[in-house]
BATOR-915022 format. One record per residue: residue in one letter; y, z negated, x of N, C-alpha, C in turn. Coordinates in steps of 0.2 Angstrom, whole numbers, padded with zeros to 4 digits, always signed. Atoms other than C-alpha are relative to their C-alpha. Layout:
N
aYZXYZXYZX...
! end
This chain:
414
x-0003+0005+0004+0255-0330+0663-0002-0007+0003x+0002+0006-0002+0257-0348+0667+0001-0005-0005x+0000+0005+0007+0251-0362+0655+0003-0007+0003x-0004+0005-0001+0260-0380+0653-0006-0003-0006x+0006+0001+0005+0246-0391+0645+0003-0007-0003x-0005+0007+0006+0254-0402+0628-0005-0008+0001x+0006+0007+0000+0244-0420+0624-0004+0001-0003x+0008-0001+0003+0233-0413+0612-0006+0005+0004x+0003-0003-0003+0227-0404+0627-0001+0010-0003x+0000-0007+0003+0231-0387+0617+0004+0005+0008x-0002-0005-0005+0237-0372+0632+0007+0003-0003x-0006-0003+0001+0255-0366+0630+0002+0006+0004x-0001-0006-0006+0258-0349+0637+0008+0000+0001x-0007+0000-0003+0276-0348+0648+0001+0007+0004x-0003-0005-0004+0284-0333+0656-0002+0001+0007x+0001+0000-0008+0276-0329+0673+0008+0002+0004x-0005-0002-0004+0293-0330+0681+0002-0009+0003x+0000+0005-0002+0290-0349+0688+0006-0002+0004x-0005+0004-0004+0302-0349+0701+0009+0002+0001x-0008-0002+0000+0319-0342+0693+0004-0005-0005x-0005+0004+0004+0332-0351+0686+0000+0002-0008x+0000-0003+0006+0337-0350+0666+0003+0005+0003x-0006-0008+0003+0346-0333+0660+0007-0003+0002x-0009-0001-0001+0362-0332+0668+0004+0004-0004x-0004-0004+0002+0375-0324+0658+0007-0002+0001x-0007+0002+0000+0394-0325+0663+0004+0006-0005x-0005-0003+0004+0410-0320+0654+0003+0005+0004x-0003-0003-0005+0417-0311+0669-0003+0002+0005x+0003+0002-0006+0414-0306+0686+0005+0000+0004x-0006+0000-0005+0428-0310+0701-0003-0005+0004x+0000+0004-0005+0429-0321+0715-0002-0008-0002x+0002+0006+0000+0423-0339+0718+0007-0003-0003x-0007+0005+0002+0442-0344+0716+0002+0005-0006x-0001-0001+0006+0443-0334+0701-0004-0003-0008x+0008+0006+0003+0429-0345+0694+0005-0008-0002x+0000+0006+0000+0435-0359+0699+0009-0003-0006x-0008+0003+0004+0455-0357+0692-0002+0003-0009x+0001+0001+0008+0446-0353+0674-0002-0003-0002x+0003+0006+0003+0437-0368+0674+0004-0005+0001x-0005+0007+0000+0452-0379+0678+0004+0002-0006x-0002-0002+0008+0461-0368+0662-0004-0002-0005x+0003+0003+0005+0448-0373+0651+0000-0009+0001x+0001+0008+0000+0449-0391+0658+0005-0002-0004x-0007+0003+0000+0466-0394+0660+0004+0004-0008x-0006-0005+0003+0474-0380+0647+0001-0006-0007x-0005-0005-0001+0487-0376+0641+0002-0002+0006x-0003+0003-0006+0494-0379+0658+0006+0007+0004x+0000-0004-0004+0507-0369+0668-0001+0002+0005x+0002-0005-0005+0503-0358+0680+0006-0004+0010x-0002+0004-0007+0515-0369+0695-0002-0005-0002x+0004+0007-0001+0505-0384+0690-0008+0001+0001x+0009-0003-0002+0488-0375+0691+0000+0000+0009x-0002-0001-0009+0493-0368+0709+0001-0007+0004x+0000+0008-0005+0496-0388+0715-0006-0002-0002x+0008+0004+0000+0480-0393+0708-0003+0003+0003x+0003-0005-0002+0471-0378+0714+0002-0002+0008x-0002-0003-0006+0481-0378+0731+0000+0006+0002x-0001-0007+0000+0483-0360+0727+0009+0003+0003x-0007-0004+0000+0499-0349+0732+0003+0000-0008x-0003-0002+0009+0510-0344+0717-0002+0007+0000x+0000-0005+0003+0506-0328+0721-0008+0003+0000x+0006-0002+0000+0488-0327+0724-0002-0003-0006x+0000+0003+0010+0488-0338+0705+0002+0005-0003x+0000-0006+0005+0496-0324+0698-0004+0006-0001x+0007-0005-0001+0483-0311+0704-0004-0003-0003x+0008+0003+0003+0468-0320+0698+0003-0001-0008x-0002+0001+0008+0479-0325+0682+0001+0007-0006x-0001-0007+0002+0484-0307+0679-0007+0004-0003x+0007-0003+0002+0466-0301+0680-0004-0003-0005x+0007+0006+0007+0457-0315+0668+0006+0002-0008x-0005-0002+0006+0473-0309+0655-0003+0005-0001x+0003-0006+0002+0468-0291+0657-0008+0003-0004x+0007+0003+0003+0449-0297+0655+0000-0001-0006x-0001+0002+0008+0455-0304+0639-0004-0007+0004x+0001+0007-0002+0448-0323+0647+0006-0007-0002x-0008+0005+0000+0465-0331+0645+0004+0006-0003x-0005-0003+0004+0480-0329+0636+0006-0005+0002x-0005+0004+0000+0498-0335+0639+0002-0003-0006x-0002+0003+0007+0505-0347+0625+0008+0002+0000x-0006+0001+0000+0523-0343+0618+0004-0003+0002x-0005+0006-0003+0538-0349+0626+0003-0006-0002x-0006+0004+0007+0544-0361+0611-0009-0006+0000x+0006+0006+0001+0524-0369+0613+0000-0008+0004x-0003+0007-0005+0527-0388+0620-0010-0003+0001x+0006+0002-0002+0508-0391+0619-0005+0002+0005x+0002-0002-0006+0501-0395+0635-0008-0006+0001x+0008+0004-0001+0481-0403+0642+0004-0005+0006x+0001+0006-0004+0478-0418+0651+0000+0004+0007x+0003-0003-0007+0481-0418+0670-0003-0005+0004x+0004+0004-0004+0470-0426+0684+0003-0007-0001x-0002+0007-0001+0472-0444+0686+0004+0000+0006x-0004+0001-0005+0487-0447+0695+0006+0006+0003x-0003-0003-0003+0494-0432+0700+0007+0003-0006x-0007+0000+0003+0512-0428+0697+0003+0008+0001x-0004-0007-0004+0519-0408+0699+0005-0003+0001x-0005+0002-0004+0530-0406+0710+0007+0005-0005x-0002-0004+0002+0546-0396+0704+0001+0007+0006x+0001-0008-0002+0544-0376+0707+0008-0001+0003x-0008-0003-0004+0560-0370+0719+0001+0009-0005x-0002-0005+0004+0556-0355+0709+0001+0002-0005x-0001-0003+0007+0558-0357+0693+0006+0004-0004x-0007-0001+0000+0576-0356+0693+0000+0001-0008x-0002+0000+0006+0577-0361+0673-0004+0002-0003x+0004-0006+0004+0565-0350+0668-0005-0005-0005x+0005+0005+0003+0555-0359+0654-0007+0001+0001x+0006-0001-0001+0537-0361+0659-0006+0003-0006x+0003-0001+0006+0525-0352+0651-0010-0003+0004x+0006+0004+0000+0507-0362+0648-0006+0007-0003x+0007-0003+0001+0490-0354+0649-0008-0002-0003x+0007+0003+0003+0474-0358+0639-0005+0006-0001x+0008-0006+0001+0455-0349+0636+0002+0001-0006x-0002-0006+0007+0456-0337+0623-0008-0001-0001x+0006+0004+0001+0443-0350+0616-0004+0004-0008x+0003-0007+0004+0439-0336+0600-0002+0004+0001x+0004-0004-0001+0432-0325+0608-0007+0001+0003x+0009+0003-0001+0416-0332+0613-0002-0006-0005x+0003+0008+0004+0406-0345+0602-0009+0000+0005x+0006+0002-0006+0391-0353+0611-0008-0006-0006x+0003+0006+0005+0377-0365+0602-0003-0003+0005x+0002+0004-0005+0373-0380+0607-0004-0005-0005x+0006+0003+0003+0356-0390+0602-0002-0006+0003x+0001+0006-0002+0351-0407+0604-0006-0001-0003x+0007+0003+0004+0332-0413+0602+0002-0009+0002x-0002+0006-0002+0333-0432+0598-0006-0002-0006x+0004+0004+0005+0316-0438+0593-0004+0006-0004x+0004-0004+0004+0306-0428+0580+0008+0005-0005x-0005-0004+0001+0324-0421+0576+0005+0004+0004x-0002-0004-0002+0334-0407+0580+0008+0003-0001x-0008+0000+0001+0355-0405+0580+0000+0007+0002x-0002-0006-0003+0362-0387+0581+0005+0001-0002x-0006-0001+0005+0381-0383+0580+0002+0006+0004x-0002-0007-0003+0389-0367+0584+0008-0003+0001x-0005+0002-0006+0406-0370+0597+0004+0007+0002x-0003-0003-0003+0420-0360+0602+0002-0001+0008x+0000-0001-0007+0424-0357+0620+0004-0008+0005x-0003+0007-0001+0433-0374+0620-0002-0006-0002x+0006+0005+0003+0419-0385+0612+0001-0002-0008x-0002+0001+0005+0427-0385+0595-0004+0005-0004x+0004-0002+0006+0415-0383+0580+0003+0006-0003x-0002-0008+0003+0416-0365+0572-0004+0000-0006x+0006+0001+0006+0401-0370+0560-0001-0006-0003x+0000+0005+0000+0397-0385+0551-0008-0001+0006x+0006+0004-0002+0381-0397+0561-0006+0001-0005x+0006+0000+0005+0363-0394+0555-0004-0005+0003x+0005+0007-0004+0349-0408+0558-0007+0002-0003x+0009+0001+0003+0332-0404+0554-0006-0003+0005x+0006+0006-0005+0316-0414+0558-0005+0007+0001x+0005-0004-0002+0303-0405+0567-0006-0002-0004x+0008+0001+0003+0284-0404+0560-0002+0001+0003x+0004+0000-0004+0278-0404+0575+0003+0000+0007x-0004-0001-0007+0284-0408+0593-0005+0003+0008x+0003-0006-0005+0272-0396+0602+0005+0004+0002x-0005-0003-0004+0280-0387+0614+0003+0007-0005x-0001-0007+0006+0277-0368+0605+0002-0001-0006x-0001-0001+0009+0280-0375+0586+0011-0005+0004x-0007+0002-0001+0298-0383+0594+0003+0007+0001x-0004-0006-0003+0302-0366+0602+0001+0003-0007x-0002-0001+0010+0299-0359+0583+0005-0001-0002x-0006+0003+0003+0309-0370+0576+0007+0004+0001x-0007+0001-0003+0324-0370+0586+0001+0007-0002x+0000-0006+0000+0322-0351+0587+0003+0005-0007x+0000-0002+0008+0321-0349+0568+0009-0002-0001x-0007+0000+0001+0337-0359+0568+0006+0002+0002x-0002-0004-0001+0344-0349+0580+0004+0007-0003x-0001-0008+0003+0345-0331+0572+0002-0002-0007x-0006+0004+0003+0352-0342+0557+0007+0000+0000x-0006+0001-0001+0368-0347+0566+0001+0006+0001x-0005-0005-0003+0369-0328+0574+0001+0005-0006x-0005-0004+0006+0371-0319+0557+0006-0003-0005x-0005+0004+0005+0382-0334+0549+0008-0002+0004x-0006+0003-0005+0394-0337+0566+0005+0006+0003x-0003-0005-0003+0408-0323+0569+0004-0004+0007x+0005-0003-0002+0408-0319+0584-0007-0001+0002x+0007+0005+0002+0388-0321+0585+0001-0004+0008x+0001+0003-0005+0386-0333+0599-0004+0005+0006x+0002-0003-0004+0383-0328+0616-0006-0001+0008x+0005+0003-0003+0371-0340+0624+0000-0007-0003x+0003+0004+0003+0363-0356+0621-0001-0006+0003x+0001+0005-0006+0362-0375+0629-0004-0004-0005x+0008+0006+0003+0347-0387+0625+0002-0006+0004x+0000+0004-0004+0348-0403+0628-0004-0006-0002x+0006+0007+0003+0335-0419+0626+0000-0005+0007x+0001+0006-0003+0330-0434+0634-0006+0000+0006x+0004-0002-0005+0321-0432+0650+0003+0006+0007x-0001-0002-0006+0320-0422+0666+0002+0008+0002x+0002-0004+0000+0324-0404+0668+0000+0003+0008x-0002-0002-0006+0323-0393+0683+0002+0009+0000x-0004-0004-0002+0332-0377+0687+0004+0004-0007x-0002-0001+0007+0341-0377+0669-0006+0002-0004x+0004-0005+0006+0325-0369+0662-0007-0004-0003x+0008+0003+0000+0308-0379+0665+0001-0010-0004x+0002+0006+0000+0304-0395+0656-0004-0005+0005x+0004+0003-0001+0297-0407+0667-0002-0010-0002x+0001+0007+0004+0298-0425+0658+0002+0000-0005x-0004+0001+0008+0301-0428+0639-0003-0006-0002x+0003+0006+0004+0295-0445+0635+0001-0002-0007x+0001+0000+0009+0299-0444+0618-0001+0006-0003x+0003-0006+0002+0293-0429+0615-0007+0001+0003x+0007+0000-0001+0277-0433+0624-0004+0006+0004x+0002-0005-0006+0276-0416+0635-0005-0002+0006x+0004-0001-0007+0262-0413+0648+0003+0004+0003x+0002-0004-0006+0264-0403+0663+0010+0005+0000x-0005-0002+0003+0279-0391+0665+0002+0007-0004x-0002-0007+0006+0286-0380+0650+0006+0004+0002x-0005-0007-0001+0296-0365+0653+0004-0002-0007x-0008+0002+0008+0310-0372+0637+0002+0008-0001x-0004-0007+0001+0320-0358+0640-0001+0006+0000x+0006-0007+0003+0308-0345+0641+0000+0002-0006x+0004-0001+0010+0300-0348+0623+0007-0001-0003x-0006+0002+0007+0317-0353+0615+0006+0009+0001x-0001-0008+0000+0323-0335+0622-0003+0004-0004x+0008-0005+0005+0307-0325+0616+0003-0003-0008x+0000-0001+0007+0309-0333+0599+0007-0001-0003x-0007-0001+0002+0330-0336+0597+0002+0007+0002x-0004-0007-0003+0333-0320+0607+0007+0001+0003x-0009-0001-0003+0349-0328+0616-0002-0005+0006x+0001+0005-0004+0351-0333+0633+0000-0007+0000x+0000+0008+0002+0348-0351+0634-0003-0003+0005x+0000+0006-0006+0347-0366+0647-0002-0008-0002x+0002+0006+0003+0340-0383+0645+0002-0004+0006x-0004+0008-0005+0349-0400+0653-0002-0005-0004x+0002+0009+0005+0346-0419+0651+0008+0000-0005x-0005+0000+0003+0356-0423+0638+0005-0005+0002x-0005+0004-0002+0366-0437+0645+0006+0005+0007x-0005-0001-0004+0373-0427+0658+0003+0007-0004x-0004-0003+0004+0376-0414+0646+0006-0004-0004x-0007+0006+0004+0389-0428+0636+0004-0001+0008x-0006+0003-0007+0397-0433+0655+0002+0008-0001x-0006-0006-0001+0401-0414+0656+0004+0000-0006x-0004+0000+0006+0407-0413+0639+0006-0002+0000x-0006+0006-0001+0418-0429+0642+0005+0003+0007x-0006-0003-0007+0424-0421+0660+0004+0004-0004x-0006-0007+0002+0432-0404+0649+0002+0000-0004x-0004-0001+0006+0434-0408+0634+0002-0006-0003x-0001+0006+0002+0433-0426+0630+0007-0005+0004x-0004+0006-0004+0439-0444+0637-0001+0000+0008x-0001+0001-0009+0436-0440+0655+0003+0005+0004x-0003-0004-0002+0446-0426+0656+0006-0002+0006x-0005+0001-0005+0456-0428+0673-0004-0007+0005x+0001+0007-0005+0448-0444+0678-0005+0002+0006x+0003-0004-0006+0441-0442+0696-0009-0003-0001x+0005+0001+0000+0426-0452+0695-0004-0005-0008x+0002+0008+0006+0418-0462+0677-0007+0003-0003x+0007+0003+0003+0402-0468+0669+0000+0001-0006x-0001-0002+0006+0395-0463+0655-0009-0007+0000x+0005+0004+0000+0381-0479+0650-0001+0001-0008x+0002-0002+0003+0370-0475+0636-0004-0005-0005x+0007+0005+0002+0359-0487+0623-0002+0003-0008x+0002-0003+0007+0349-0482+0608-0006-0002+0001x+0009+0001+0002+0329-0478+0608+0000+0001+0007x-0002+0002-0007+0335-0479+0628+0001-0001+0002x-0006+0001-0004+0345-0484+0641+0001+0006+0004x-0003-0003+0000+0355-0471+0648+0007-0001+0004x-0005-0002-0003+0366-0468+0664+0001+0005+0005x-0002-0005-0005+0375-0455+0674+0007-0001+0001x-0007+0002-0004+0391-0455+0685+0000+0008+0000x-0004-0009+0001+0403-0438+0685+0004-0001+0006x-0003+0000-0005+0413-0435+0700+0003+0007+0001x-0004-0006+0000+0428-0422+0700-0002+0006-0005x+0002-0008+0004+0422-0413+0682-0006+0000+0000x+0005-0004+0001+0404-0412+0686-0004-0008+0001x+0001+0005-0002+0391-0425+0685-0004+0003+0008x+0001+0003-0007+0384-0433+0702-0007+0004+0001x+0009-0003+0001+0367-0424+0707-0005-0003+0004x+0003+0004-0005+0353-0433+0713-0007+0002-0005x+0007-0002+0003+0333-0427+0709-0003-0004-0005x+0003+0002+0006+0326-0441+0700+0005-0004-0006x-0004+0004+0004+0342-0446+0691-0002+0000-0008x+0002-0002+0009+0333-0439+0671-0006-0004+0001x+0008+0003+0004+0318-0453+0674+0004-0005+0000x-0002+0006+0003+0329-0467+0666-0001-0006+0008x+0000+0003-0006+0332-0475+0683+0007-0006-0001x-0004+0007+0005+0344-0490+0673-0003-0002-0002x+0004+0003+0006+0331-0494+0662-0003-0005+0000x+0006+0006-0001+0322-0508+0670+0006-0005+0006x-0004+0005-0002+0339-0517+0678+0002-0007-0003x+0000+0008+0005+0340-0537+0675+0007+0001-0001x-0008+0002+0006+0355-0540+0662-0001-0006-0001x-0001+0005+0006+0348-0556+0654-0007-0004+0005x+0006+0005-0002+0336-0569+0666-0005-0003-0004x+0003+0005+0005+0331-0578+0650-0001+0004-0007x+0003-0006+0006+0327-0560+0639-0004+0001+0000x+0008-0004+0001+0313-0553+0634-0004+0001+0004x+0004-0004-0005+0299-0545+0642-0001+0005+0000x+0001-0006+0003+0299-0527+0641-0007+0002+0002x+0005+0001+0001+0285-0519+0641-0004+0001+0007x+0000-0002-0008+0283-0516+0659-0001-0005+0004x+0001+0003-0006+0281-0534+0664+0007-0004+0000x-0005+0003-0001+0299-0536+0668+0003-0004-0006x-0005+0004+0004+0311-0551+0660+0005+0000+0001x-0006-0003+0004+0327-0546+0653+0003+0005+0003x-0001-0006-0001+0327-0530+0660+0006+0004-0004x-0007-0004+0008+0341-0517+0650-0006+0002-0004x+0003-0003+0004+0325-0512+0642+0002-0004-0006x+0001+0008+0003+0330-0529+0631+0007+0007-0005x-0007-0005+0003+0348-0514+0624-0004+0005-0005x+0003-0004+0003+0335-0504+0616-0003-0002-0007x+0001-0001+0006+0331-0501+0598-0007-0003-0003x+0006+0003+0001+0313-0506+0599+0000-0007+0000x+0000+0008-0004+0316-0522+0609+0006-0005-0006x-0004+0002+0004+0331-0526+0599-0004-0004-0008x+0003+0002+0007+0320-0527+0582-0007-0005+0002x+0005+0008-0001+0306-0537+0591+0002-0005+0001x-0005+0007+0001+0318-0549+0596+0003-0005-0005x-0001+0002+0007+0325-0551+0580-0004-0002-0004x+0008-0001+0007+0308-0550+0570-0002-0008+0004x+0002+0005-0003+0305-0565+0582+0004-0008+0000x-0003+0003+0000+0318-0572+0579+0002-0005-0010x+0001-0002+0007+0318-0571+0559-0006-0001-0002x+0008+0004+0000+0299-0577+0561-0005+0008-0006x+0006-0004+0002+0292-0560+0550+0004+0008+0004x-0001-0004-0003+0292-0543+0557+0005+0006-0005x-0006-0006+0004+0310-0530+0552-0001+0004+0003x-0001-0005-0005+0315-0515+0560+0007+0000+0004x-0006-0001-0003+0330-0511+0570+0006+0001-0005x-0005-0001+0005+0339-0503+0556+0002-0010-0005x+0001+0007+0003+0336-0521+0547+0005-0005+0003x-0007+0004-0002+0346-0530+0560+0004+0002+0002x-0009-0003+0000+0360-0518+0561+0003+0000-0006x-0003+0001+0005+0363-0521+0544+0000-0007-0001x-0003+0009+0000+0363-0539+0545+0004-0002+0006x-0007+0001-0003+0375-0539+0560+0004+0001-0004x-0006-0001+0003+0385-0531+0550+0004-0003-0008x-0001+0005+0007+0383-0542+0535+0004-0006+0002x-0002+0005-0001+0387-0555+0546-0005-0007-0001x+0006+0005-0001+0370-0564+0545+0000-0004+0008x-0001+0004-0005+0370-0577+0556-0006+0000+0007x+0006-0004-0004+0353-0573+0567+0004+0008+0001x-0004-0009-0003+0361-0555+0569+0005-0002+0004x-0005+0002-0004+0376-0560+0573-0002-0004+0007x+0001+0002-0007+0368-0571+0588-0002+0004+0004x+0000-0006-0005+0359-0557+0595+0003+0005+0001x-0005-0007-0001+0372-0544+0592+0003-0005+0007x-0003+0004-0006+0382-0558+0603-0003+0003+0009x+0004-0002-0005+0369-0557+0617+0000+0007+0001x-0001-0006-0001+0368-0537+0615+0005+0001+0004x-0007-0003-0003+0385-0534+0619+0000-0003+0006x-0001+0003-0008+0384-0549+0634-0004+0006+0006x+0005-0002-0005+0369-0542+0642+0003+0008+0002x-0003-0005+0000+0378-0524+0639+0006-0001+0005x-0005+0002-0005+0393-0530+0649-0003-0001+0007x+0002-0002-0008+0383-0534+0663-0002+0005+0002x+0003-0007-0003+0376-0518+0663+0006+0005+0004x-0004-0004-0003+0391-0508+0663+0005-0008+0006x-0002+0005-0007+0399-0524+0677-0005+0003+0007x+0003-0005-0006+0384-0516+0688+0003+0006+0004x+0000-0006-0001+0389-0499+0686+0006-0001+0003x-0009+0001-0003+0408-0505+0690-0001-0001+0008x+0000+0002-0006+0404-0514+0705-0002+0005+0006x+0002-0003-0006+0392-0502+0714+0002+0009+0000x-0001-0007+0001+0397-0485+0707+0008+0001+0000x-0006+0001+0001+0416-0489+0707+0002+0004-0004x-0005-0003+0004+0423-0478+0692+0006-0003-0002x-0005+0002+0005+0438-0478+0684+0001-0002-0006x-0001+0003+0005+0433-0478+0670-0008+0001-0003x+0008+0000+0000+0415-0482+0661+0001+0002-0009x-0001+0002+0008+0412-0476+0643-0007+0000-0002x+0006+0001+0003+0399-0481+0632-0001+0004-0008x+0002-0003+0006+0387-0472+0619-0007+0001-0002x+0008+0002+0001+0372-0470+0611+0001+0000-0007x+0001+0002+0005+0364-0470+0593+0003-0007-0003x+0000+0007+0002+0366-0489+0595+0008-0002+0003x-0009+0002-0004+0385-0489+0603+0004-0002-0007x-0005+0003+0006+0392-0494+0586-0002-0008+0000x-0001+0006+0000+0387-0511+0588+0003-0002+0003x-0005-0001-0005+0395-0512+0603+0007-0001-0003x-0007+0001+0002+0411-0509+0594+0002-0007-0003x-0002+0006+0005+0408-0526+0582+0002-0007+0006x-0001+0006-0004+0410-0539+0598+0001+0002+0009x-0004+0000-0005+0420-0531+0612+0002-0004+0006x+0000+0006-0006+0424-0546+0619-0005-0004+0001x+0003+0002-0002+0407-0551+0621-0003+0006+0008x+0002-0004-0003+0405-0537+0631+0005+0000+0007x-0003+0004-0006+0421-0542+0642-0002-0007+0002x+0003+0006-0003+0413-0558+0645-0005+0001+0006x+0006-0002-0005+0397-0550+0652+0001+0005+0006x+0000-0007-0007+0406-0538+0664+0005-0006+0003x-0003+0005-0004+0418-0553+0670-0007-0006+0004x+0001+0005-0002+0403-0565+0672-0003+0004+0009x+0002-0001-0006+0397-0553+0687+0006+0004+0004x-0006-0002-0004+0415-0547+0693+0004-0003+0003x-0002+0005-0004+0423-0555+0706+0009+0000-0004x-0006+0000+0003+0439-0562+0699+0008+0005+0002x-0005-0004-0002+0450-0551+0710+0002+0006-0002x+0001-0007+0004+0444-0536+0705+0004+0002-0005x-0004-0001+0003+0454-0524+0694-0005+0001-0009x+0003+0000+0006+0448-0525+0675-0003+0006+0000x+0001-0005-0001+0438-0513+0673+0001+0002-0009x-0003-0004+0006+0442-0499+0659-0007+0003-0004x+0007-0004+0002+0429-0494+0647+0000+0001-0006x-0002-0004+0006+0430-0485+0631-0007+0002-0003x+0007-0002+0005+0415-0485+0615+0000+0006-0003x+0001-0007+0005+0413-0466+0610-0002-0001-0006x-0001-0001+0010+0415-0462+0591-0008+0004+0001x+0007-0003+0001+0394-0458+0590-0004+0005-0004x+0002-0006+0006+0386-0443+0580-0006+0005+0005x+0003-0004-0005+0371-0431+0585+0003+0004-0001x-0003-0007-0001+0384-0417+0583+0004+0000+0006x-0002+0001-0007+0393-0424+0598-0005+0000+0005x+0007-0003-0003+0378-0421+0606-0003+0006+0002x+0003-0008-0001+0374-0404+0602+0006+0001+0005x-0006-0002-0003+0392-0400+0606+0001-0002+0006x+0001+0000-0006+0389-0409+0622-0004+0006+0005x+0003-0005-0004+0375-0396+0627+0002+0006-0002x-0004-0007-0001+0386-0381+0622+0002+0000+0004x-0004+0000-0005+0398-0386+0635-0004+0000+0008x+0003-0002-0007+0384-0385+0649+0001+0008-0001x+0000-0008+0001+0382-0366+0641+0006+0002+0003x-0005-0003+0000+0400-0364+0641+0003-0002+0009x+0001+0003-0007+0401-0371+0660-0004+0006+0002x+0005-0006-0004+0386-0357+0666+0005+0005-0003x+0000-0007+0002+0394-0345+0655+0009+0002+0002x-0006+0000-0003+0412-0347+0665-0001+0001+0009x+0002-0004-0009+0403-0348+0682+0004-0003+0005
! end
């Protein structure tokens, strides 16, 4: 056995299996391109089968084989003739028309999104989001949220485990694996190696223990790039080739996706955004730096305010006086939103997306002065440049969970 040592320097026992990935478990087994044309059905779907073949740059007749076989799998299902609802296509691309249709009305294909449910959990803080997902990301159960009573490695695996075996006797049919997803680092889907708000030492085997006491394969990912895949298959990013997801809450929070999948780079889950100048004349975070993005965050936000207000509030405190329309709120929401604009203005110039969207426990302010936010992304954009596109997600930790079932449902497609 291999131990993972917490902060109260208590010993966590982990699975002597150090150097394998989470539990794999797929829906099928076939070829690389039979893989590949059921994760474009689940992107793209309904789609037909002569527009799949031009995305894919498959034959018509080698798409028929591979489609033939995921029908008889029961994987996919054709939609009736008379169905007109069709999925989002890539950015740009236009079918061409078939030589062979000869009239024949097209018939559309989507996952036979009922026959698997998945669960998807988010730890955010000393609490815990878990929804059960059909094959498509669409909730099958309502959202549960319970606070943890202890953020030890072992008493979180409990938990979550307990509310595991929960959803698998309440969810037809019972779920068939499991995505974790929290703030921080992981590595080979399985192993914790950073949680700063959960305050982890050394590395935890996640997946292991939430195995052992859920009893359902399961995989752990940063939660932000669990939300960029979400967004690539199910959401606002569907089709688009390359876009940004920027993040503000209790942190700052970025990652880039490129063609469906985010971008991969080793240290990209230690908050490598978090200490870029937005504001010369901002704060001090605690780091030293002035006006760092740490200046976006929930802490920083209320001591600015508390500073500003001459006695000490909290965060909650001046998001409801933004929204009262307090005159002190309103000026640092103003500011927020700027400094936020130059953040996502960075991400436009050097990561070039098409499109950038923003989210976060704190992204509903965001929504209240818009246009301070296209101020702050023009003040650092050269005036030639194309406007940049950037869209405030509807916020919830059930968007959340439901983002790390979509990493499950992703391994469990293959």
């Amino acid at each position: 056995m291999t131990t993972a040592t917490t902060t109260d320097e208590q010993e966590y026992e982990t699975p002597d299996n150090t150097d394998t990935d989470a539990t794999t478990v797929q829906w099928f087994t076939g070829s690389p391109q039979t893989h590949r044309v059921t994760r474009a059905i689940a992107q793209y779907g309904p789609i037909a089968r002569t527009t799949l073949a031009q995305i894919l740059g498959l034959s018509q007749g080698a798409l028929s084989r591979i489609t033939s076989d995921l029908i008889h799998e029961g994987v996919i299902e054709e939609l009736p003739d008379n169905t007109t609802t069709q999925g989002r296509l890539p950015q740009g691309f236009v079918p061409k028309e078939s030589r062979e249709k000869r009239g024949r009305p097209q018939t559309n294909l989507q996952l036979r999104a009922g026959e698997r449910t998945f669960l998807g959990i988010n730890i955010h803080g000393s609490e815990v989001s878990i929804v059960a997902v059909d094959a498509l990301c669409r909730p099958v159960s309502p959202c549960r949220t319970f606070t943890l009573e202890s953020t030890k490695p072992q008493d979180v695996a409990a938990a979550i485990g307990t509310a595991i075996h929960d959803y698998r006797t309440a969810v037809s049919p019972s779920p068939v694996a499991v995505g974790l997803s929290f703030g921080g680092h992981a590595e080979n889907d399985r192993y914790v190696t950073y949680a700063p708000f959960l305050h982890w030492d050394g590395r935890v085997d996640a997946a292991g223990a939430i195995e052992q006491s859920g009893g359902l394969p399961t995989a752990v990912f940063n939660d932000l790039d669990s939300l960029l895949m979400y967004e690539s298959w199910f959401g606002a990013g569907i089709g688009v080739r390359r876009f940004a997801v920027v993040t503000i809450g209790a942190g700052v929070g970025y990652s880039l996706a490129e063609d469906g999948m985010p971008v991969d780079y080793p240290d990209k889950s230690y908050g490598l955004a978090g200490h870029v100048l937005v504001d010369p004349a901002g704060p001090r975070c605690y780091a030293g730096h002035t006006g760092c993005s740490q200046c976006l965050t929930n802490d920083s936000l209320a001591e600015e305010y508390s500073s500003m207000v001459g006695h000490m509030v909290t965060f909650d405190q001046f998001a409801a006086d933004a929204q009262e329309g307090t005159a002190q709120a309103r000026q640092l929401l103003n500011r927020l939103c700027f400094r936020l604009g130059v953040l996502v203005s960075m991400v436009a110039n050097f990561a070039m997306p098409s499109k950038v969207l923003i989210s976060g426990e704190s992204s509903f302010l965001a929504k209240m002065n818009q246009e301070s936010i296209r101020s702050g992304i023009n003040w650092y954009r050269p005036s030639q440049a194309a406007t940049v596109d950037f869209e405030i997600l509807d916020f919830s930790w059930e968007s959340w969970a439901k983002a790390a079932a979509a990493r499950a449902i992703a391994r469990y497609i293959g």
